[in-house]
N, CA, C and O atoms as CSV, one atom per row, in Angstrom:
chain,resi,resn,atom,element,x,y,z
A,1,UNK,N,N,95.985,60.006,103.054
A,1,UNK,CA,C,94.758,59.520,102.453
A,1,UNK,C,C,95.114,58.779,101.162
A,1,UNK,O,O,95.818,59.057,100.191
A,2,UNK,N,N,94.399,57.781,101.500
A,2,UNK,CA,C,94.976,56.590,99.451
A,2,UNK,C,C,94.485,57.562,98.071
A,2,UNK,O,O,93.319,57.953,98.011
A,3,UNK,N,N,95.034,57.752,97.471
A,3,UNK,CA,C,95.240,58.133,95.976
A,3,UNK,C,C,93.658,57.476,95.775
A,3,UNK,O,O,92.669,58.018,96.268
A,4,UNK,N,N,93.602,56.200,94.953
A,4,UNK,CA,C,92.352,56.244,94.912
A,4,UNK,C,C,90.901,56.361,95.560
A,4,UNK,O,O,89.856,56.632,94.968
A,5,UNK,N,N,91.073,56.109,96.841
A,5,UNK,CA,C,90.054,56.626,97.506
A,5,UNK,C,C,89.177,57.897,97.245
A,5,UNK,O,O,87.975,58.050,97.028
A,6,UNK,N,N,90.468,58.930,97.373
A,6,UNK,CA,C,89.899,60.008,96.880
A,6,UNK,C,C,90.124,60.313,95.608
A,6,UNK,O,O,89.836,61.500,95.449
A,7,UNK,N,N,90.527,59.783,94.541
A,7,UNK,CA,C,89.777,59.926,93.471
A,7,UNK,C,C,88.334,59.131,93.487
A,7,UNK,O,O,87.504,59.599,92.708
A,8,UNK,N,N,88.068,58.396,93.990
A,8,UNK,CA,C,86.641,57.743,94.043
A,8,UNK,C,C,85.731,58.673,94.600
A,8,UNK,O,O,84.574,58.728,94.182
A,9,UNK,N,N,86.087,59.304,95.379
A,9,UNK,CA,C,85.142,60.199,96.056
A,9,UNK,C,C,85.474,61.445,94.939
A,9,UNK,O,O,84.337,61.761,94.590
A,10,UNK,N,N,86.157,62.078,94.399
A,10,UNK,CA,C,86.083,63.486,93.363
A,10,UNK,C,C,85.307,62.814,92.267
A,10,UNK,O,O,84.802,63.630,91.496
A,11,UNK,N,N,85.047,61.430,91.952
A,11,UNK,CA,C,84.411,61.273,90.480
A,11,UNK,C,C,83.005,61.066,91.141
A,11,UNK,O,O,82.075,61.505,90.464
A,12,UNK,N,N,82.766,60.646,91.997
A,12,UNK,CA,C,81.330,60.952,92.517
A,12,UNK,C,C,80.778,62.069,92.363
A,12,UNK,O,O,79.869,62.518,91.665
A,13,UNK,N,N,81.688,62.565,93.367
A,13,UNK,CA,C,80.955,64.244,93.893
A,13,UNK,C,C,80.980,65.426,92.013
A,13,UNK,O,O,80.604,66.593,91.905
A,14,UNK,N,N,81.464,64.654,91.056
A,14,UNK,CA,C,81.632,65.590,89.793
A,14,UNK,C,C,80.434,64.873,89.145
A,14,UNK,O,O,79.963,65.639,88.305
A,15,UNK,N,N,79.851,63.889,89.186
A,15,UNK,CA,C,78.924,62.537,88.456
A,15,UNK,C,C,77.446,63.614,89.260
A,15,UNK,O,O,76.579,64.021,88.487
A,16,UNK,N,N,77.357,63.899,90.518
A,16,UNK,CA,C,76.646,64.312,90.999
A,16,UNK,C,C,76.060,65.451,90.703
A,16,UNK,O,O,74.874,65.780,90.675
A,17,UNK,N,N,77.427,66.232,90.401
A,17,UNK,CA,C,77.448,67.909,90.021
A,17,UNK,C,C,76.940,68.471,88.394
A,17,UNK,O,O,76.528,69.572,88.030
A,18,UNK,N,N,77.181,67.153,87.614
A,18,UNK,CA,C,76.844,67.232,87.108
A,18,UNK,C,C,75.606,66.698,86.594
A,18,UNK,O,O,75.031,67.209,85.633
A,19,UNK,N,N,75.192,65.708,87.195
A,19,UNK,CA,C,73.098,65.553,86.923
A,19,UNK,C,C,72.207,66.602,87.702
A,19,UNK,O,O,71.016,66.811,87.470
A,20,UNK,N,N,72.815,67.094,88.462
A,20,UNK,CA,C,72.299,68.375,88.967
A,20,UNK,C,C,72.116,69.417,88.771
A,20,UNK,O,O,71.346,70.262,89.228
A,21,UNK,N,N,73.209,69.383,87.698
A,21,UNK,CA,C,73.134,71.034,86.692
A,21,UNK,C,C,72.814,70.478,85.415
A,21,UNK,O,O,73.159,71.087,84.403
A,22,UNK,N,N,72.234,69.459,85.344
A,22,UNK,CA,C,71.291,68.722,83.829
A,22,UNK,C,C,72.369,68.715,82.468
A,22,UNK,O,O,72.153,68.977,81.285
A,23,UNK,N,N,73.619,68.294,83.186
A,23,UNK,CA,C,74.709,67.866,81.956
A,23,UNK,C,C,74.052,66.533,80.936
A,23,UNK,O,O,74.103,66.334,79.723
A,24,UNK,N,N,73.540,65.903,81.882
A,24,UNK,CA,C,73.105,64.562,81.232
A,24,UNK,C,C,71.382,64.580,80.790
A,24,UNK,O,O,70.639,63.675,81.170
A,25,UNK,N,N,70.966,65.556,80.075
A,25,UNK,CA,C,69.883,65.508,79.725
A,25,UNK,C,C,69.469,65.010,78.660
A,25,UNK,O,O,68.276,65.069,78.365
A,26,UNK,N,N,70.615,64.271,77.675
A,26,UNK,CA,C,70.332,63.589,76.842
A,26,UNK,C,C,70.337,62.381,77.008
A,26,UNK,O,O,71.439,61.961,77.361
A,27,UNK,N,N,69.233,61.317,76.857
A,27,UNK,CA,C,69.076,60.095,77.050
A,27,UNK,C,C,69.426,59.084,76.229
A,27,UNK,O,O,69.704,59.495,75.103
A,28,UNK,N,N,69.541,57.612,76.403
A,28,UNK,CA,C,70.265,57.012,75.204
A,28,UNK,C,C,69.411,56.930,74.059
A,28,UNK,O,O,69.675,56.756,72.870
A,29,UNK,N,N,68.356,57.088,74.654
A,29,UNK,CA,C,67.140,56.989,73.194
A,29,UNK,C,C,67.279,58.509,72.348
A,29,UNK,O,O,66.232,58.819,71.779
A,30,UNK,N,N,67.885,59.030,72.263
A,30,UNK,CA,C,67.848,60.305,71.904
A,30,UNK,C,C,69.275,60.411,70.641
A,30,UNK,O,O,70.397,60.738,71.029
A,31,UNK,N,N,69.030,60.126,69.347
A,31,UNK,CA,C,69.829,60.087,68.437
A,31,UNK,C,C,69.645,61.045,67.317
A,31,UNK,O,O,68.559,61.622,67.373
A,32,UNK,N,N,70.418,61.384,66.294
A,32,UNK,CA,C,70.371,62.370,65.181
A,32,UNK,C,C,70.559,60.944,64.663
A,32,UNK,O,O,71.288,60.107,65.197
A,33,UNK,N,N,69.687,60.724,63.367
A,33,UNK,CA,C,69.413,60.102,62.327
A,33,UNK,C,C,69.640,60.632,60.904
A,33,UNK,O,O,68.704,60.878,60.144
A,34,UNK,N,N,70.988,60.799,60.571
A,34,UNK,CA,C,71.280,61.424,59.148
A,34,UNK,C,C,71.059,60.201,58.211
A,34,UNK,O,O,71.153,59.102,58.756
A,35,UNK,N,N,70.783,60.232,56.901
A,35,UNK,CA,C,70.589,59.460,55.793
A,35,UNK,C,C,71.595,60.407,54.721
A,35,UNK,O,O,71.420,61.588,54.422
A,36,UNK,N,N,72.518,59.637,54.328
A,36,UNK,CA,C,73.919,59.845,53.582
A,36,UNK,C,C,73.983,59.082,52.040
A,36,UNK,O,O,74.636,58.039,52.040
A,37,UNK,N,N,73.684,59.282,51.396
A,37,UNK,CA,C,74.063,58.554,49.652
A,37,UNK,C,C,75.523,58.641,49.321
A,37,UNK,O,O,76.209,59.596,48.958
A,38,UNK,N,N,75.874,57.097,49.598
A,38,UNK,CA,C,77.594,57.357,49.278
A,38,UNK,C,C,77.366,56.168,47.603
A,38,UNK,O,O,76.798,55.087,47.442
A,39,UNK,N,N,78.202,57.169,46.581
A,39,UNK,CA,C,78.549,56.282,46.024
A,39,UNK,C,C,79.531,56.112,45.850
A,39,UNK,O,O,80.235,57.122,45.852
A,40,UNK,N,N,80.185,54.838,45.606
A,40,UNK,CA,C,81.734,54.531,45.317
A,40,UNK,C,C,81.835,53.936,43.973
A,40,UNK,O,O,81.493,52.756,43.887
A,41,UNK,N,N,82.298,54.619,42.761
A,41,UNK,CA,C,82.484,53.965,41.916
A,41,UNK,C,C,83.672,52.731,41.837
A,41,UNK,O,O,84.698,52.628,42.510
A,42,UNK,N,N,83.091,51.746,40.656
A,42,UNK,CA,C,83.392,50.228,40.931
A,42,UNK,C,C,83.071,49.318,42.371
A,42,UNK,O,O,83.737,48.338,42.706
A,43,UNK,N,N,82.406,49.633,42.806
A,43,UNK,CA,C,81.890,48.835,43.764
A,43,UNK,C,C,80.870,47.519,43.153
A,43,UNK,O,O,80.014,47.848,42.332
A,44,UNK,N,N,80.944,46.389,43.462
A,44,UNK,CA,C,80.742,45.310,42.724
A,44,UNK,C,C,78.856,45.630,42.839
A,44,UNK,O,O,78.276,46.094,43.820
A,45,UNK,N,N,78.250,45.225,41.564
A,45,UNK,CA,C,76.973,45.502,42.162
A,45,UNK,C,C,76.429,44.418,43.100
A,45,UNK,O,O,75.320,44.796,43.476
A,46,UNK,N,N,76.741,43.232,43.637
A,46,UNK,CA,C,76.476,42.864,44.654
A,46,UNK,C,C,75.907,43.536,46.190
A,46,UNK,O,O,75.021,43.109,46.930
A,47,UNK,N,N,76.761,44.706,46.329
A,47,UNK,CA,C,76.826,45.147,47.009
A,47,UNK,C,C,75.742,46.521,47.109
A,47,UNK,O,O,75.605,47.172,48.145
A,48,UNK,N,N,74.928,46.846,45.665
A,48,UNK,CA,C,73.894,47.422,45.728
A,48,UNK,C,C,72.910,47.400,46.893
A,48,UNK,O,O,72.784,46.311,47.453
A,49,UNK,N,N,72.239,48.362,47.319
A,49,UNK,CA,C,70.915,48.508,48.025
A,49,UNK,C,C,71.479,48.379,49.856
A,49,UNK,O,O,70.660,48.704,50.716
A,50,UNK,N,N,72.647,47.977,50.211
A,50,UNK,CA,C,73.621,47.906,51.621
A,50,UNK,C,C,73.598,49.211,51.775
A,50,UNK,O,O,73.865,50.080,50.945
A,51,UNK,N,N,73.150,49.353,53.264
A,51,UNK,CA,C,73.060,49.957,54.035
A,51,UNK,C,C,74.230,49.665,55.653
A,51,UNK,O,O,74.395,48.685,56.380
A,52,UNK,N,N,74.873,51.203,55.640
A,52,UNK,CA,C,75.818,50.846,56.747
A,52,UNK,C,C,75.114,51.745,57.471
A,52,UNK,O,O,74.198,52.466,57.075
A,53,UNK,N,N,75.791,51.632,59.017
A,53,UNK,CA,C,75.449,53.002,59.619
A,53,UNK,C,C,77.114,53.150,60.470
A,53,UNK,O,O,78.064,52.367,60.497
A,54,UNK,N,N,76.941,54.314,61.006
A,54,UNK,CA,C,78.060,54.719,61.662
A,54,UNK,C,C,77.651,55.389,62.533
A,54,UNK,O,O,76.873,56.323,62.341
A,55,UNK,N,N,78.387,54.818,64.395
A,55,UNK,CA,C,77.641,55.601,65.255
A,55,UNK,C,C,79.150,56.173,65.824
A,55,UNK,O,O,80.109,55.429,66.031
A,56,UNK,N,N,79.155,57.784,66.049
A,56,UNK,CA,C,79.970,58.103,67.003
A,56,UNK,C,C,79.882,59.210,68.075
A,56,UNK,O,O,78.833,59.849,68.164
A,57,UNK,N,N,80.861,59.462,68.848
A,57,UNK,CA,C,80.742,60.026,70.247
A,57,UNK,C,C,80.063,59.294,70.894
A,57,UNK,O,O,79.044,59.718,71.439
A,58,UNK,N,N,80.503,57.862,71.008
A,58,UNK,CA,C,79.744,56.761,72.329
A,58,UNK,C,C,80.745,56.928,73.526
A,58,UNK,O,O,81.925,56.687,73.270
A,59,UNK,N,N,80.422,57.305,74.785
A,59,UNK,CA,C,81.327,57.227,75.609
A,59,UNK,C,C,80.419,56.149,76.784
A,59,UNK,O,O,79.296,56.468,77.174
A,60,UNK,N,N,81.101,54.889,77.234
A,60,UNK,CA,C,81.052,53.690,77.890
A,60,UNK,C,C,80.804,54.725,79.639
A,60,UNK,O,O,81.654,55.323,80.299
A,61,UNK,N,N,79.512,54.578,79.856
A,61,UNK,CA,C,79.409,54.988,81.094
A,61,UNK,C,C,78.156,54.180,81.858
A,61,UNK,O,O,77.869,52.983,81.873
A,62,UNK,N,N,77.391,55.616,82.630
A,62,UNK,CA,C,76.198,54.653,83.308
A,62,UNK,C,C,74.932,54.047,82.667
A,62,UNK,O,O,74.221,53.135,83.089
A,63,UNK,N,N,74.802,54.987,81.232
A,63,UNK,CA,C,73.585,54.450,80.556
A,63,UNK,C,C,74.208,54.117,78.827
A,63,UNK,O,O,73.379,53.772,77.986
A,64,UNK,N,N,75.545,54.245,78.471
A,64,UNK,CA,C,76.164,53.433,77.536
A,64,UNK,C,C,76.408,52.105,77.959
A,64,UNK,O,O,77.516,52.087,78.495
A,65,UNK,N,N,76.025,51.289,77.964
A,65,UNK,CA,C,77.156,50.009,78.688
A,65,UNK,C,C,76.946,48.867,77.518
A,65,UNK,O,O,76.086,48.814,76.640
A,66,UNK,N,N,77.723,48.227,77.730
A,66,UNK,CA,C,78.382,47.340,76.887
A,66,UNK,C,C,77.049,46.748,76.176
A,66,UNK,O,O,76.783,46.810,74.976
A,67,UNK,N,N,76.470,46.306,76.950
A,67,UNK,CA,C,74.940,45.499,76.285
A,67,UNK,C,C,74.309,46.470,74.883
A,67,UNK,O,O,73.959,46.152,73.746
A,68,UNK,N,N,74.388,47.989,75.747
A,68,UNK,CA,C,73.357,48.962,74.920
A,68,UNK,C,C,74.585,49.344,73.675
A,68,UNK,O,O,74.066,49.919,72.719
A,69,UNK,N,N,75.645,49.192,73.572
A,69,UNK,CA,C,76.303,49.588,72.449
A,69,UNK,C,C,76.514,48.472,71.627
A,69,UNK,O,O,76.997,48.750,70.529
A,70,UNK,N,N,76.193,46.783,71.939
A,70,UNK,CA,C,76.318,46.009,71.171
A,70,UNK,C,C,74.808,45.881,70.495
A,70,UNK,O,O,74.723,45.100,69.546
A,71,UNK,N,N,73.395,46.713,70.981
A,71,UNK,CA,C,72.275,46.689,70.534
A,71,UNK,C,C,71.986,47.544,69.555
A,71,UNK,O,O,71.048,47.306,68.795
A,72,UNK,N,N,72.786,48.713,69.428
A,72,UNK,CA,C,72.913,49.701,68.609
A,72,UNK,C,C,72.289,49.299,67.269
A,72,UNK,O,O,71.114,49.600,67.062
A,73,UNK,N,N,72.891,48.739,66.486
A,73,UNK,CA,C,72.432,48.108,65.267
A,73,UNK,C,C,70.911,47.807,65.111
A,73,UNK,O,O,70.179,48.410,64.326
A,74,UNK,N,N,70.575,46.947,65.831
A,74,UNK,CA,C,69.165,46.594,66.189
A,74,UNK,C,C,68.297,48.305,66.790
A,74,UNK,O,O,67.146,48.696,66.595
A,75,UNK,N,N,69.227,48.833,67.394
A,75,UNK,CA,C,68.034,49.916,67.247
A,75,UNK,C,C,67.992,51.178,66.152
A,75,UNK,O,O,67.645,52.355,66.255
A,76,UNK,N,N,68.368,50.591,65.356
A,76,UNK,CA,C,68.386,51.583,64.067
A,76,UNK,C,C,68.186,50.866,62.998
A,76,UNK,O,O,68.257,51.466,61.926
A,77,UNK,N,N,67.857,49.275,62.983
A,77,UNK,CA,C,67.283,48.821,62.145
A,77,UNK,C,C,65.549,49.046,61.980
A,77,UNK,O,O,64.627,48.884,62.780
A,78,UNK,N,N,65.614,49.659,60.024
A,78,UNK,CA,C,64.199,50.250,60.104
A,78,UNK,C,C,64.540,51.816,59.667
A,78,UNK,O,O,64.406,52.232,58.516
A,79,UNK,N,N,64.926,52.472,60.598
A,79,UNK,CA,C,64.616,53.664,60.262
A,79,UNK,C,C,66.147,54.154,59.558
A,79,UNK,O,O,66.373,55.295,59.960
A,80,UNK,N,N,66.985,53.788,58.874
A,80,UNK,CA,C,67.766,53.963,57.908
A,80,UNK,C,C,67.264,53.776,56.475
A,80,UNK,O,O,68.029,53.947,55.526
């Protein structure tokens, strides 16, 4: 039997096993929104009133995909 074949078929049958036992019950709309006060002394005041954000634990799958992680920004503009 080909090597990948059946790995194609074990990442199914685990993709399966797991929406079935509600691994994936968190949706992409579903974020923790911390608000952080960093100051850095000598930072030029130019740079006053900037706002960053930092997103992590993104893992590239069926409802991460490339589109929705380059929108990121846009959906957290506002509520920072």
């Amino acid at each position: 039997m080909d090597k990948h074949y059946l790995r194609g078929k074990m990442q199914s049958a685990q993709t399966g096993l797991m929406q079935r036992l509600g691994r994936q019950r968190f949706g992409p709309d579903q974020f923790e929104i911390v608000s952080l006060p960093v100051e850095i002394p000598g930072l030029d005041p130019a740079f006053s009133g900037y706002r960053l954000i930092q997103v992590s634990d993104i893992h590239l799958g069926n409802w991460v995909t490339a589109e929705r992680l380059h929108s990121l920004p846009y959906t957290f503009k506002g509520t920072i």
